[in-house]
VOGU-3710 file (C-alpha; in Angstrom, 3 decimals, decimal comma):
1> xxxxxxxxxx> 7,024/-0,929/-9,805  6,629/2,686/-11,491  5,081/4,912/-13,141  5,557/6,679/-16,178  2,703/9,336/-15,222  1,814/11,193/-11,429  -0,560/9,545/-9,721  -4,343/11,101/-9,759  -5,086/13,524/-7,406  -7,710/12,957/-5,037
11> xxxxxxxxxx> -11,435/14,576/-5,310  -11,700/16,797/-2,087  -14,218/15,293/0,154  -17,374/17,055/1,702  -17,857/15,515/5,293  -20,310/11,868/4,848  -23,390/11,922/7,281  -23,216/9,148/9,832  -26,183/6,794/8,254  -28,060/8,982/7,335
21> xxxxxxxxxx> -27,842/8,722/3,912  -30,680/11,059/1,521  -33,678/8,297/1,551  -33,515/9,873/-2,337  -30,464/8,434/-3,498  -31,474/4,794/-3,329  -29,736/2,333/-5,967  -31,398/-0,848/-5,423  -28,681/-3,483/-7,079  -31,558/-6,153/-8,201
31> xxxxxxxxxx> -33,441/-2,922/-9,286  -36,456/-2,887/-6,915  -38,281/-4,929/-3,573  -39,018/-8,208/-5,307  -42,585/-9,366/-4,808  -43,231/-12,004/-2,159  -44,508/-14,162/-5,028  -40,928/-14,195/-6,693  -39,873/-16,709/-3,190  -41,998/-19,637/-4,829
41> xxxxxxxxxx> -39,982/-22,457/-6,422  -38,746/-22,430/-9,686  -38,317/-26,169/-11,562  -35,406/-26,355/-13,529  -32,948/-29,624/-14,310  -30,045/-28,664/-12,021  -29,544/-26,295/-8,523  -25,788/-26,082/-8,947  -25,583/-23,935/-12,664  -25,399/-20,836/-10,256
51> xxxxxxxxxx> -29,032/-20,370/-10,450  -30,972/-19,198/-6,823  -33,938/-21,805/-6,120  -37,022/-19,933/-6,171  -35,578/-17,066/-8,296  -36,837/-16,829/-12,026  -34,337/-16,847/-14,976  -35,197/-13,293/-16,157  -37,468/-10,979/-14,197  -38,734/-6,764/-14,942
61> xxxxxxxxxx> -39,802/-4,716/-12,084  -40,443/-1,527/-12,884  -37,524/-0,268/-14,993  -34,920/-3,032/-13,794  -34,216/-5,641/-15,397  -32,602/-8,807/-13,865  -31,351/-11,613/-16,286  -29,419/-14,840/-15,294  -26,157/-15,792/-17,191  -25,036/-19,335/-17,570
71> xxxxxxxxxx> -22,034/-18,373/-19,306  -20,879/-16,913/-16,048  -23,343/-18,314/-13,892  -23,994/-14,424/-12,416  -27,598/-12,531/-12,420  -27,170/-9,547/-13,689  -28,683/-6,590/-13,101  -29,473/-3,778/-15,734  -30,907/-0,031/-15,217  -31,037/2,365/-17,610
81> xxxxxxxxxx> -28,027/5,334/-17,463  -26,521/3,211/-15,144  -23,795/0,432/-15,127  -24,784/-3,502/-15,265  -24,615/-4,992/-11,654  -23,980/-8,380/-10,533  -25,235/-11,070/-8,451  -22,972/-13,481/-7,316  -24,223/-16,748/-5,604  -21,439/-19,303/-4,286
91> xxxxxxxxxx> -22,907/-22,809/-3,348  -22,103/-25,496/-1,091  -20,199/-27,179/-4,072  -17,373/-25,643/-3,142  -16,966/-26,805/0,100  -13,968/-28,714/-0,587  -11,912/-25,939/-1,852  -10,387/-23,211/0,009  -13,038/-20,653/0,675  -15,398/-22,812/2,792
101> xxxxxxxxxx> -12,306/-23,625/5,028  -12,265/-22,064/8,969  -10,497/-18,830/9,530  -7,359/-19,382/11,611  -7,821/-18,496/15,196  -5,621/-15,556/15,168  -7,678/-11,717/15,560  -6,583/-8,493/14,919  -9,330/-5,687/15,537  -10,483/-3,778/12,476
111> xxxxxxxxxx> -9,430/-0,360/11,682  -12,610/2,055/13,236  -14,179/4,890/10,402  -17,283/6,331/10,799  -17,506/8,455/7,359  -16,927/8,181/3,474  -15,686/4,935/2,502  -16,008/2,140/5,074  -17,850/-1,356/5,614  -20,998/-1,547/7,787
121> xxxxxxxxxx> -22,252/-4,939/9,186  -25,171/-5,811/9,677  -27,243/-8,813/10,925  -30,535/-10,631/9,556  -32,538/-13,087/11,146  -35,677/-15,176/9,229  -38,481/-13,504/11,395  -36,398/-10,644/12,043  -34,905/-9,618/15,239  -31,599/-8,229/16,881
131> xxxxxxxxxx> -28,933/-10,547/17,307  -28,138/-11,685/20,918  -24,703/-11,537/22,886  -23,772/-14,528/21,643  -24,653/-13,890/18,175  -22,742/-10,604/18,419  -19,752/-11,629/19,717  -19,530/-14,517/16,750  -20,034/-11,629/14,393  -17,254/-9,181/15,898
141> xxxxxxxxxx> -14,582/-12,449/16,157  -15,254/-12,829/12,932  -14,445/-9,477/11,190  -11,368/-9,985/13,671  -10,237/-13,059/11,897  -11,059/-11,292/8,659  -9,071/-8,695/9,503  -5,766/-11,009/10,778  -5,916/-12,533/7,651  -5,897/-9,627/5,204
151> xxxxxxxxxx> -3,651/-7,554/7,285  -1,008/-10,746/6,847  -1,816/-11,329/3,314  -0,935/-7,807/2,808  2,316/-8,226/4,361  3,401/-11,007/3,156  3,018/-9,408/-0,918  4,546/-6,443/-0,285  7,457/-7,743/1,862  6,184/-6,740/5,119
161> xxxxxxxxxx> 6,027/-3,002/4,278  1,717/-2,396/3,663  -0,160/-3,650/6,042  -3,517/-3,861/5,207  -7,109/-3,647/7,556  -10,348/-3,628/7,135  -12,231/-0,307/7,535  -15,604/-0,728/9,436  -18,161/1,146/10,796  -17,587/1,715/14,222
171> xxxxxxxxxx> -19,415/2,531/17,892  -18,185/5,016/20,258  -16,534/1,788/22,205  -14,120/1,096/18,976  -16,154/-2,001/18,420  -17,328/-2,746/15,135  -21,173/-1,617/15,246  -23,431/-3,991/14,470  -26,984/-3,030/12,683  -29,771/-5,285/12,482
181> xxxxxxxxxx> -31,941/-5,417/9,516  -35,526/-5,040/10,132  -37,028/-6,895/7,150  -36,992/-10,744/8,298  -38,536/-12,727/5,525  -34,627/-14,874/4,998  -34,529/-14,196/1,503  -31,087/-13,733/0,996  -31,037/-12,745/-2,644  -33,387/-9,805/-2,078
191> xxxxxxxxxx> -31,298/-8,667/1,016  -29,273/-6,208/-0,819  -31,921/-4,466/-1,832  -33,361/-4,237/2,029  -30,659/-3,114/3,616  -29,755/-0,035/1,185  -33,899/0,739/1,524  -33,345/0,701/5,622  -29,740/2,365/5,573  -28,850/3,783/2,247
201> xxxxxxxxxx> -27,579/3,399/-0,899  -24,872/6,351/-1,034  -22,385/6,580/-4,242  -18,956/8,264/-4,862  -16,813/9,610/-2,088  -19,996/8,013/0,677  -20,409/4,340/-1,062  -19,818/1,604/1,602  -19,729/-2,278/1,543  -22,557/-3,399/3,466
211> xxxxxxxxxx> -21,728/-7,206/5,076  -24,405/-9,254/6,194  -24,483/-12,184/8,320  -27,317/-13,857/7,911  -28,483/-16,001/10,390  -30,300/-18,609/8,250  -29,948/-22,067/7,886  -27,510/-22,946/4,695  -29,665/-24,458/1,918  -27,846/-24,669/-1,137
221> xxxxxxxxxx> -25,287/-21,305/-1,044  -22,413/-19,988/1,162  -23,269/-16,476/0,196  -24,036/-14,353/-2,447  -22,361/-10,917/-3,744  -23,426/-8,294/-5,569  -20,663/-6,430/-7,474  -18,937/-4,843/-10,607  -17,181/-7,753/-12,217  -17,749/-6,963/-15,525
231> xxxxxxxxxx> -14,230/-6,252/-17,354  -12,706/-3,745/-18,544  -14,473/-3,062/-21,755  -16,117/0,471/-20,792  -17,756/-0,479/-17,765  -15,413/1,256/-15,233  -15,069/-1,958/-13,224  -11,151/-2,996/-14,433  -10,173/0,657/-14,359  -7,343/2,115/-12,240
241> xxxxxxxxxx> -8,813/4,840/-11,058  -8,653/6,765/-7,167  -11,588/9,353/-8,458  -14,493/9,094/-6,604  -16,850/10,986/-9,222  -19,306/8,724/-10,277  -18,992/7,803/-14,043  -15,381/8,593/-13,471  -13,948/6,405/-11,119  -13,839/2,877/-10,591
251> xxxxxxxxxx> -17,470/0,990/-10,003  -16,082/-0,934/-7,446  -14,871/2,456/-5,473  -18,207/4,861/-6,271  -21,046/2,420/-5,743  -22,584/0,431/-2,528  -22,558/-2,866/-2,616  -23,561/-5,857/-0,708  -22,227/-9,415/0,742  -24,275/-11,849/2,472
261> xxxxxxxxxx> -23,143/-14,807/4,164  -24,651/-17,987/5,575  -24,622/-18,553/8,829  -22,763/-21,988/8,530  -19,656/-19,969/7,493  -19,524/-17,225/9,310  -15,941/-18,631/10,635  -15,045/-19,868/7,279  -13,121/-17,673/4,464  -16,381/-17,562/2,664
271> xxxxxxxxxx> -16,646/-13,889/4,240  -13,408/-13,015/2,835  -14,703/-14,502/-0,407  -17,818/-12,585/-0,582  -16,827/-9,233/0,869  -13,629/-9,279/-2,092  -16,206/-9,647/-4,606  -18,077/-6,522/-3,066  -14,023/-5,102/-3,817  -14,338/-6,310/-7,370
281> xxxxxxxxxx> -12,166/-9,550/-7,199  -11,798/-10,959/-9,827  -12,060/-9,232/-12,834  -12,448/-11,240/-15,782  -9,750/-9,982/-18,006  -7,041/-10,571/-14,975  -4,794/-13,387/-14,984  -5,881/-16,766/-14,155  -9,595/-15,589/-13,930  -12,832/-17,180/-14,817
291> xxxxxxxxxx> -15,961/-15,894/-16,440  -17,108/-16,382/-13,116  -15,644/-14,003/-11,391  -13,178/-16,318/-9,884  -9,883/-17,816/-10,315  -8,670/-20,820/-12,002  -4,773/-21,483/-10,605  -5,539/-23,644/-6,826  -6,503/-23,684/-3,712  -7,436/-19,815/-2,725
301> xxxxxxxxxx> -9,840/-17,686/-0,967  -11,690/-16,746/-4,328  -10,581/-20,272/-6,404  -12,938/-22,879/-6,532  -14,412/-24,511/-9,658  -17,429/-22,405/-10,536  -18,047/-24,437/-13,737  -17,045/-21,307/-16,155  -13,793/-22,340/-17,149  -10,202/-25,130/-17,075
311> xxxxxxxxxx> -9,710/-25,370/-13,115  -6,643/-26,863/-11,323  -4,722/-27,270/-8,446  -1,151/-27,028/-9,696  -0,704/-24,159/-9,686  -1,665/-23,594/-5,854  -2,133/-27,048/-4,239  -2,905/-28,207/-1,059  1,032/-28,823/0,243  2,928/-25,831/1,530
321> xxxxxxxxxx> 1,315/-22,406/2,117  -2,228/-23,780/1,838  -1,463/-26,060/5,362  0,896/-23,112/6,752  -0,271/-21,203/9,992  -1,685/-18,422/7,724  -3,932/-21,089/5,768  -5,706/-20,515/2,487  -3,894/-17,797/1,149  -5,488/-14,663/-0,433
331> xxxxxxxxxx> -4,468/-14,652/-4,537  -1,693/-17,206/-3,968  -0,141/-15,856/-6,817  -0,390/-12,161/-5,951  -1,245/-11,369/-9,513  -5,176/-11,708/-9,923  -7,121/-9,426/-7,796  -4,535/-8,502/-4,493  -1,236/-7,660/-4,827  -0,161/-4,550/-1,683
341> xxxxxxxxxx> 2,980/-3,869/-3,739  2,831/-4,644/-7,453  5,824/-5,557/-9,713  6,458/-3,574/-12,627  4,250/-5,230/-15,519  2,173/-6,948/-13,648  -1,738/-6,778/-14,623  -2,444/-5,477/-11,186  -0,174/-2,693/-11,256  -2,302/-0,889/-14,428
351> xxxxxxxxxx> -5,862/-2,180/-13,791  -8,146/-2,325/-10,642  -6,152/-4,340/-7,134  -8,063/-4,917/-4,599  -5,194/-4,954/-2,171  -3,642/-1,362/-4,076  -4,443/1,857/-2,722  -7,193/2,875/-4,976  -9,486/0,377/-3,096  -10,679/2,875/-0,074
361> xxxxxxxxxx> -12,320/-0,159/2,043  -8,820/-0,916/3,362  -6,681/1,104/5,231  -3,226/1,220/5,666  -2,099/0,164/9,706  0,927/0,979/11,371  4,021/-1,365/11,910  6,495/-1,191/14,681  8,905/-0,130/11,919  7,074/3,373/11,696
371> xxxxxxxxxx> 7,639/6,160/14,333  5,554/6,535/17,123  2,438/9,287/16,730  4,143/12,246/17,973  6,615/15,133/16,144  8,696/18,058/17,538  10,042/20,768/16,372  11,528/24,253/17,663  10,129/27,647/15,982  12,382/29,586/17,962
381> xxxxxxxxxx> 15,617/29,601/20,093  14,287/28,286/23,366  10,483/26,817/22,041  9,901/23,493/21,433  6,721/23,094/19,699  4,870/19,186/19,489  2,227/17,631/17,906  0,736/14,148/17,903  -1,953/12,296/16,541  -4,903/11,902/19,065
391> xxxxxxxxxx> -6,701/8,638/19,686  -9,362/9,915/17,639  -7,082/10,816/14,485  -6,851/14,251/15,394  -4,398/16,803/15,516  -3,157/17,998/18,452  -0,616/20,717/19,021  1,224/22,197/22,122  4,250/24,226/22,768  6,760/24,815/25,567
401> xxxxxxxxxx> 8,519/28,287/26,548  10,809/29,246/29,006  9,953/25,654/31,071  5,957/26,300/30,946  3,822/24,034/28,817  0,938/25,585/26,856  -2,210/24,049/27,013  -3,638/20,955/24,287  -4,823/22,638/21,292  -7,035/20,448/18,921
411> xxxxxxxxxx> -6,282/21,435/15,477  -9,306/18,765/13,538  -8,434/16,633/10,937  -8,919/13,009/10,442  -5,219/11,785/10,080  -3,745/8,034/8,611  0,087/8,650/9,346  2,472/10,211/12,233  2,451/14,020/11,662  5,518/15,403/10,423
421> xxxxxxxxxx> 6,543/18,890/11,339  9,359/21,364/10,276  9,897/25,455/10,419  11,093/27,001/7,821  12,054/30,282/9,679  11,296/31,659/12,916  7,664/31,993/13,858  6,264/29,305/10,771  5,283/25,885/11,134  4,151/23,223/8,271
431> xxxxxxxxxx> 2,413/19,861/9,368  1,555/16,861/7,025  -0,076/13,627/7,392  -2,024/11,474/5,430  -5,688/11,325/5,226  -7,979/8,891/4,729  -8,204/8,995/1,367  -3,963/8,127/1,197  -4,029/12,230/0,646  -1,185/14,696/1,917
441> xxxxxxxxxx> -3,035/17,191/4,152  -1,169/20,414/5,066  -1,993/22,367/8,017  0,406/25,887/8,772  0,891/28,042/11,650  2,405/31,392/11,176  3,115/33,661/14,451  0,400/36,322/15,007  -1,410/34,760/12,860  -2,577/31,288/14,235
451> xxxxxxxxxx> -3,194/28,146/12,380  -4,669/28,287/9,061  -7,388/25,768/7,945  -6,268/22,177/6,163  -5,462/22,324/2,873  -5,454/18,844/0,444  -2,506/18,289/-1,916  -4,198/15,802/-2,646  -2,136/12,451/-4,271  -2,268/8,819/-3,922
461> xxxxxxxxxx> -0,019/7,404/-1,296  1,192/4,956/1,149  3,656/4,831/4,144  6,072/7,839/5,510  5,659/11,414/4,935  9,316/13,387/5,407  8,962/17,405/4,890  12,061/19,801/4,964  12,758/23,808/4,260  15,365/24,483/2,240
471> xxxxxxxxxx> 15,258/28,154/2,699  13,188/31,293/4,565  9,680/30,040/3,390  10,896/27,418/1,458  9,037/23,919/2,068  8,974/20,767/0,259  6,942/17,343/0,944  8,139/13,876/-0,391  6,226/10,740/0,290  6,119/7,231/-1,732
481> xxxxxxxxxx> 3,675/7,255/-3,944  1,144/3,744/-4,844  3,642/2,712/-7,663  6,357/2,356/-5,010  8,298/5,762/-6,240  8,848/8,626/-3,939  7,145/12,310/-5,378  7,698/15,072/-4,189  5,809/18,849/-4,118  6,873/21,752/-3,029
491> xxxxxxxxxx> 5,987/25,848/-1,969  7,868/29,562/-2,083  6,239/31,643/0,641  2,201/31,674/-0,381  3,239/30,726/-3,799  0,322/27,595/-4,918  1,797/23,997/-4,193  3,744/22,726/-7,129  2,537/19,531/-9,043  3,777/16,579/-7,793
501> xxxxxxxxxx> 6,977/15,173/-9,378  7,856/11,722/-9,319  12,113/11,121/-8,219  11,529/7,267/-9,966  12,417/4,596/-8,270  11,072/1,266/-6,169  11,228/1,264/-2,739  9,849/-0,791/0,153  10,178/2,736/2,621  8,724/6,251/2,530
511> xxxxxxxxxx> 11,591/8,873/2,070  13,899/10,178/4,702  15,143/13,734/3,751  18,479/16,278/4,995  19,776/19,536/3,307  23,311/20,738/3,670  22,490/24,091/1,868  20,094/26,457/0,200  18,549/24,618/-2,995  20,408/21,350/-1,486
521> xxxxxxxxxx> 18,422/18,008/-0,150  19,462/14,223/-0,366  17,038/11,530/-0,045  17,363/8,313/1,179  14,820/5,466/1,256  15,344/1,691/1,725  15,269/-0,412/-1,861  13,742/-3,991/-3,248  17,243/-5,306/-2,269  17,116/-3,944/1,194
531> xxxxxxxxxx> 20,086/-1,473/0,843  19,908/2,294/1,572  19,302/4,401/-1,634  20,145/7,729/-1,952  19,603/11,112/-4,882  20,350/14,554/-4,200  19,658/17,521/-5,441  22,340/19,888/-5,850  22,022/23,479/-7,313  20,615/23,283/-10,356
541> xxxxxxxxxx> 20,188/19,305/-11,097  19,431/15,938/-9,681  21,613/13,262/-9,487  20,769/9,616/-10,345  19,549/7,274/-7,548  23,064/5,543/-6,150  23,254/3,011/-3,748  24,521/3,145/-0,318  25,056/-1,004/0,168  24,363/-2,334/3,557
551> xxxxxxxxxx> 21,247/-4,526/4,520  18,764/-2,211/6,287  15,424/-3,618/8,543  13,662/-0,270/7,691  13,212/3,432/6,727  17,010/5,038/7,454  17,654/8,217/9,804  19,733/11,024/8,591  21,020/13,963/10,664  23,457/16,958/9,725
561> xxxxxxxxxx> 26,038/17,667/12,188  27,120/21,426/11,535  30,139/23,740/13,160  30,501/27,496/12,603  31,996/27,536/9,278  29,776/26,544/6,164  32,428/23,523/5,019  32,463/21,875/8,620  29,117/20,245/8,026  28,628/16,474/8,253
571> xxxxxxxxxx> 25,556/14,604/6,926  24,986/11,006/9,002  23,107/8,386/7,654  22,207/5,672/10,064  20,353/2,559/9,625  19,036/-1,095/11,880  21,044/-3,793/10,274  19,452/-7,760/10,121  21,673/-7,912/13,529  20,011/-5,324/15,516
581> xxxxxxxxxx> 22,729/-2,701/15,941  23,212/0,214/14,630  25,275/1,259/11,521  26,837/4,595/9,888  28,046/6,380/6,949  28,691/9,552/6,797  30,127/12,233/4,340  31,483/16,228/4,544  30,162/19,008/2,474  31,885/18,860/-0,972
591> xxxxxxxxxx> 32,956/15,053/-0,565  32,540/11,793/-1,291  30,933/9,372/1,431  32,979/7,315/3,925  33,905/3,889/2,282  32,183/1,808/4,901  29,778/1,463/7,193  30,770/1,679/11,002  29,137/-0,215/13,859  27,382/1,224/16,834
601> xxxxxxxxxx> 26,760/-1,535/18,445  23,187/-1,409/20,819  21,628/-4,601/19,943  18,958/-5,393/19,986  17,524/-2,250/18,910  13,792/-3,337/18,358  12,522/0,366/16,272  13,550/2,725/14,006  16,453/5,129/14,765  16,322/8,838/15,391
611> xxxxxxxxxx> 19,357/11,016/15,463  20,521/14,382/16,162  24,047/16,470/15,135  25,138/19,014/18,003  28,374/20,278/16,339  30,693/19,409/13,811  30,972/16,048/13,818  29,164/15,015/16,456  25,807/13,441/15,987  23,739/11,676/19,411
621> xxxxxxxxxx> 21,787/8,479/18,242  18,646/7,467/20,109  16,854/3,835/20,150  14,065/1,564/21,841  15,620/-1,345/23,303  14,092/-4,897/24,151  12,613/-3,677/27,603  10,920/-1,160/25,179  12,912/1,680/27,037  14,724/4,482/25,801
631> xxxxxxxxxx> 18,588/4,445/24,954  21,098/7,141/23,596  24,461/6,919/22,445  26,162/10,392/22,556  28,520/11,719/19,820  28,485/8,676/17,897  32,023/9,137/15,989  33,533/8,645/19,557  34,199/5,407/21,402  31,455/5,051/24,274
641> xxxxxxxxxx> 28,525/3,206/25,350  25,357/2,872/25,112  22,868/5,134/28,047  19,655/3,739/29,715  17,261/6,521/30,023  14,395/4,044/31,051  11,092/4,604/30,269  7,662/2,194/28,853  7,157/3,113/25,335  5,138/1,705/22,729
651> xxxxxxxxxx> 5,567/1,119/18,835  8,176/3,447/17,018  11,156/4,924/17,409  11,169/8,345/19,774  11,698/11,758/17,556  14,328/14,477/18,654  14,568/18,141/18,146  16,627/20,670/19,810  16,241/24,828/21,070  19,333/25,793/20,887
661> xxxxxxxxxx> 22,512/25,827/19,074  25,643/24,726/19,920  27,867/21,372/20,684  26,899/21,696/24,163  22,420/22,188/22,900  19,470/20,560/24,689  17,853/17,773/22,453  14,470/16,850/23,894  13,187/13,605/23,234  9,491/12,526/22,606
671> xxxxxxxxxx> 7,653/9,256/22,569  4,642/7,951/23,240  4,633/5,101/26,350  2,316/1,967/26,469  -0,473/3,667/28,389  -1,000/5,530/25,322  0,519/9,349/26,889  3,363/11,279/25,612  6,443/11,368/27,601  9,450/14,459/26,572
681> xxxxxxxxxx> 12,324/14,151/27,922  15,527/16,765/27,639  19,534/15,891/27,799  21,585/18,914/28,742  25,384/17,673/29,438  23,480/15,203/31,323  20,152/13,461/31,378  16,781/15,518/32,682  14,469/12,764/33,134  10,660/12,294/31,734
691> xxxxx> 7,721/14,009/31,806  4,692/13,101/31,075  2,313/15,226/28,984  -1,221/13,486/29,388  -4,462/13,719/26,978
//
């Protein structure tokens, strides 16, 4: 998939107050607190034309307006100056089809965020009432079954490289909090309205998805949703858009909405169904979509036969996926209303995805593919300077000198990605992550002058950030952008950020980046077809992207091995082949690359590589091996074997840096180990051991 245009920049976010949202800015979605008498039944010739029992056909209160729609069988909602609102209530007809069916047993725990775009739960009980242990505990295995199935989902479209979670509001415990709704009268189709009265209604960068459980007996509906389903015919619901300004961006993204669920299926994928029409699934204009707001091709999370339009099976039957272990899939198809990793052409890749990165409910999670939280680099001969992401999504920074660590130094931020870190010359340092928002943040340290505040460069993006100087003062930042192409921006000295520039491209990593020269850097990232990908740029001009071959598990590691003279310089690119070992190329300054790719053996090698050249030639490799240890294999272009340096380490691959110069240089080695501390370790001419550097 790409792009002929950069992706839209960000809006730079003021920090959200936790719940406690202006009691001014109240939206109510049905318009107002219907009157009691509005519970009273309704006679009309059938209950299953979408219609609510009890609920009138079209109602005023104040200056709202609420109509019902057989067409699409949706209440809609209008106010004046503002956009029309939907009502969507899914009954126990389909109860055959795929969204009434049980969540698979598997759990994953939500990603935690406590500001800006999230999704709160809450519980309501007829009577009112807080929900006991038991009560709770169905709730929270819930989202976690929620949240195994989307994260999958979101794997399995985008060929196991965006993994997808939930976002949810959070107690100091990591556990998803759980608020109770004080107003206990059962009506479901007036809770939206009570909850945003009790907890707020915020809008643009602040809107949330509220999802209740409702613990009331099922009488004729799984749930209801209110939404922006509307098209794309200028009512900002079908739109493409990351802006969170309000009029601007999409409706789904600026405005709070509601889901309510049944307590009959609170195990069932009715909860997926309702909270992805909170998302905006399914636009009506999208492939295979109904009037209803659902979709027409099978068996599926949002598919059922709403009586709006042709409905069949073929498309997505029962046999194969539907009865895998993963069960009833999200958009079988991957091209109505969740696709991670659109295809170029595909209606999801120009208007509104719930699974793309302009939906800000989910987050992006980390893979054992990616690198572990934790960067080094050296500012000057004999400092090593580190950073790592905290367990609270901080920065933290710390340096060592002459053998004496400083002390933990909490630099802020609320990061999404492994910090990457690079000096440009002696006494500078340039960190960047992503934030929640899938922005680049930039944080700098210059020597007598201490760390400077955060700066947004704002973007749309997903996966690896690589950085590298290519020159005194000189920085650049390349990351792949949400069409799958890797941008870049860069900076002279305290020059302004360039724009970002897209290199083209579809790939399935984020960028890995090495510079021979001045005004000289190659990039390499993994492609569609699983081979290593390379363009460079070389004085004056780019090259085309040209391909590498081989069959690569992940993102590729590239060192430069350099001796005294400029023309002894050697770049290395390594990769993790399908067999687990590890594989070269390599090529000198001013030629072509080697014809093939050599074996390094080390299998099985269960993380990303990282790699470091000490002289001409000679370039150490580093892995994590099955006992999730630490193993090296010095000068690489030389026969030898594989070192044990031991060790318990979690996730990625470990990162190496170096303080000297030299053949004969230290590298130090960083990782984080399974009780969540970082470990840094040095090699000399032979191995120093670990030490640990706790929170």
């Amino acid at each position: 998939m790409m792009s002929g245009s950069r992706p839209n920049v960000a809006i730079a976010c003021a920090r959200a107050r936790r719940l406690g949202f202006a009691k001014a800015v109240v939206l109510i979605a049905i318009g107002a607190i219907f009157p009691v008498a509005w519970a009273q039944p309704v006679a009309w010739a059938h209950q299953d034309d979408g219609r609510i029992p009890g609920i009138q056909d079209r109602h005023h209160v104040g200056r709202s307006e609420i109509r019902f729609h057989p067409a699409t069988r949706t209440y809609r909602i209008h106010r004046p100056g503002e956009p029309v609102s939907e009502a969507h209530a899914d009954f126990v007809s389909f109860a055959n089809n795929g969204p009434s069916e049980p969540l698979v047993g598997y759990e994953d725990a939500p990603l935690c965020t406590n500001e800006k775009h999230r999704i709160i739960v809450v519980y309501a009980k007829p009577g009112g009432g807080a929900p006991t242990a038991e009560r709770v505990e169905m709730i929270r295995a819930s989202l976690r079954r929620m949240n195994w199935k989307i994260r999958q989902e979101s794997m399995r479209s985008s060929e196991s490289s965006i993994p997808l979670e939930m976002k949810v509001d959070c107690e100091a415990s990591d556990l998803p909090e759980i608020l109770t709704l004080s107003n206990g009268s059962g009506d479901a189709f007036q809770m939206d309205s009570w909850v945003k009265q009790q907890y707020g209604d915020p809008t643009g960068q602040n809107a949330v998805k509220y999802l209740i459980y409702n613990d009331a007996d099922t009488v004729s509906y799984g749930g209801i949703a209110f939404c922006y389903c509307s098209g794309q015919n200028g009512s900002n619901s079908a739109i493409k858009s990351s802006s969170d300004a309000v009029g601007v961006g999409n409706n789904n993204r600026v405005y709070t909405t509601s889901a309510i669920v049944m307590r009959d299926y609170w195990q069932s994928h009715v909860t997926i169904h309702e909270l992805f029409h909170t998302f905006g699934a399914t636009q009506r204009e999208a492939p295979f979509a109904s009037p209803g707001s659902h979709c027409t091709d099978g068996l599926d999370v949002l598919c059922y036969d709403d009586g709006t339009a042709s409905y069949s099976e073929v498309r997505c039957p029962a046999d194969g996926y539907y009865d895998s272990s993963l069960g009833v899939p999200i958009d079988c198809g991957k091209d109505t209303y969740f696709d991670a990793r659109t295809d170029s052409g595909e209606w999801l890749s120009t208007y509104w995805n719930a699974g793309g990165v302009e939906n800000p409910f989910l987050g992006e999670s980390e893979t054992e593919a990616q690198t572990a939280d934790v960067d080094l680099a050296s500012s000057a001969p004999g400092r090593l300077d580190l950073v790592a992401r905290a367990p609270d999504n901080t920065l933290r920074y710390r340096s060592r000198t002459s053998g004496t660590w400083s002390s933990w130094i909490n630099l802020g931020g609320r990061l999404r990605s492994t910090p990457v870190m690079i000096s440009s010359e002696q006494g500078h340092l340039d960190v960047f992550a992503r934030g929640e928002n899938a922005n680049v943040l930039h944080i700098a340290y210059v020597q007598g002058t201490g760390w400077s505040s955060w700066e947004d460069l704002g973007g749309w993006w997903r996966g690896d950030i690589d950085a590298f100087s290519f020159g005194p003062g000189h920085v650049a930042v390349y990351v792949r952008g949400s069409d799958d192409a890797i941008w870049r921006s860069s900076r002279l000295g305290a020059n302004p950020w360039s724009a970002w520039w897209s290199l083209g491209g579809t790939w399935t990593t984020g960028p890995r980046l090495a510079s021979f020269t001045t005004n000289n850097v190659d990039v390499f990232a993994r492609g569609t077809d699983t081979a290593l990908w390379s363009r460079a740029y070389v004085l004056t001009e780019w090259t085309s992207w040209y391909s590498l071959g081989a069959t690569t598990i992940d993102i590729p590691e590239v060192t430069i091995s350099r001796g005294t003279e400029p023309a002894d310089q050697m770049m290395h690119a390594f990769v993790r082949g399908t067999d687990g070992q590890a594989w070269s190329r390599r090529v000198r300054v001013g030629n072509p690359w080697s014809s093939t790719w050599s074996p390094h053996g080390g299998a099985p090698i269960t993380a990303q590589l990282a790699a470091i050249g000490r002289g001409y030639g000679v370039a150490d490799l580093y892995a994590r091996d099955a006992a999730e240890g630490i193993k090296v294999r010095r000068d690489v272009s030389s026969p030898g074997a594989w070192q044990n340096l031991g060790g318990n380490f979690q996730r990625g691959a470990p990162q190496v840096a170096s303080t000297g110069t030299g053949p004969s240089r230290p590298t130090d080695i960083a990782a984080v180990g399974t009780d969540g501390n970082i470990y840094v370790g040095t090699y000399t001419s032979t191995w120093q051991g670990w030490q640990q550097l706790s929170w």
